[in-house]
N, C-alpha and C positions, 0 to 999 in steps of 0.2 A: 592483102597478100602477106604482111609481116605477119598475121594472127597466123594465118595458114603454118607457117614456117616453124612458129612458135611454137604451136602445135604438136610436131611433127618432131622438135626437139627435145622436147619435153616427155615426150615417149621413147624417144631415142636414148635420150640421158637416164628413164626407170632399165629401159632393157640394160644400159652397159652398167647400172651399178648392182642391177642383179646375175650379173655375168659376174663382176669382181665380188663380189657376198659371196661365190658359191665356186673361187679357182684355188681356196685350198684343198678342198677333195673335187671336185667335178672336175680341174685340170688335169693333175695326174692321173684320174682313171681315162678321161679324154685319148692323152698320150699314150698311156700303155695301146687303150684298143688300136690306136691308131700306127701301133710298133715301136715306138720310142721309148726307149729304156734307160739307164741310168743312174747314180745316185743324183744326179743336179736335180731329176725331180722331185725329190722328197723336201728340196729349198722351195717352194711354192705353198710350203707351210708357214711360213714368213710372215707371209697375209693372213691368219688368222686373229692375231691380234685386235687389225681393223675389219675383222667381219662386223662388228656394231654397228661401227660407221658408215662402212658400205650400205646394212641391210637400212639404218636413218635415214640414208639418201636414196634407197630405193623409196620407202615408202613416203617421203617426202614427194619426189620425182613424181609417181603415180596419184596422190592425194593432189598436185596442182594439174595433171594431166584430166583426173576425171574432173573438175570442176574448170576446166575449160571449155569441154567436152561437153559437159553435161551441166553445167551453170554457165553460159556465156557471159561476160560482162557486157559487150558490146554485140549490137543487132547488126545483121547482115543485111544489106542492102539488095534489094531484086536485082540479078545481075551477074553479083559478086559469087566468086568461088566458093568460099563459106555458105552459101547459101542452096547448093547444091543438096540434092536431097543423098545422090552416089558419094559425094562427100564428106555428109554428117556419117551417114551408115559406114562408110570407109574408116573412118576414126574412132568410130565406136569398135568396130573388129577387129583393128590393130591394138586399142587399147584392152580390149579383154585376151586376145591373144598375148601380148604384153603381161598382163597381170596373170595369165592361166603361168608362163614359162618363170616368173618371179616367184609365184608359188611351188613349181619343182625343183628351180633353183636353191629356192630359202631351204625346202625340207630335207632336199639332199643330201646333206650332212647326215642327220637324223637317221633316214632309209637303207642309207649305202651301208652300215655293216652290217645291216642284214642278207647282203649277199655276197660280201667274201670274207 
């Protein structure tokens, strides 16, 4: 049950550092669409300095998520949740869903001024 968990952290942990890798521009255009204006948003530039780090810890996060995933160390027992066939397939879809939004997160910088 702890693996399951672990699991599930561990892709939680690539999504939230590819969410911070990509709030100095994907936040503020966020806010504007969403109406919020201001000069305090242009402080969300801040966090560019640690984009490296963020984007480290994404691909860290993701590199121990797919070899859980996809190398297990340990074998599931007939029975156990892990061993779920809706289970494995479930983690496989979150994790490429996970890596598909890492990937538009990382490039977003890059893309966005080409449209304003």
């Amino acid at each position: 049950m702890a693996s399951e968990k672990s699991k599930f952290g561990v892709l939680a942990l690539g999504g939230l550092a590819a969410i911070l890798a990509s709030t100095c521009c994907l936040g503020p255009l966020l806010l504007i669409a969403l109406g919020f204006s201001g000069a305090w948003i242009g402080n969300l530039t801040k966090l560019e300095p640690y984009r490296p780090l963020f984007i480290a810890g994404v691909l860290v996060a993701l590199f121990f998520a797919w070899r859980r995933i996809y190398r297990p160390a340990e074998k599931c027992l007939p029975g156990e949740v892990c061993a779920l066939p809706q289970t494995k397939r479930l983690y496989k879809v979150l994790f490429w869903a996970v890596a598909v939004l890492v990937l538009i997160a990382l490039s977003f910088p890059y893309v966005a001024p080409l449209f304003y």
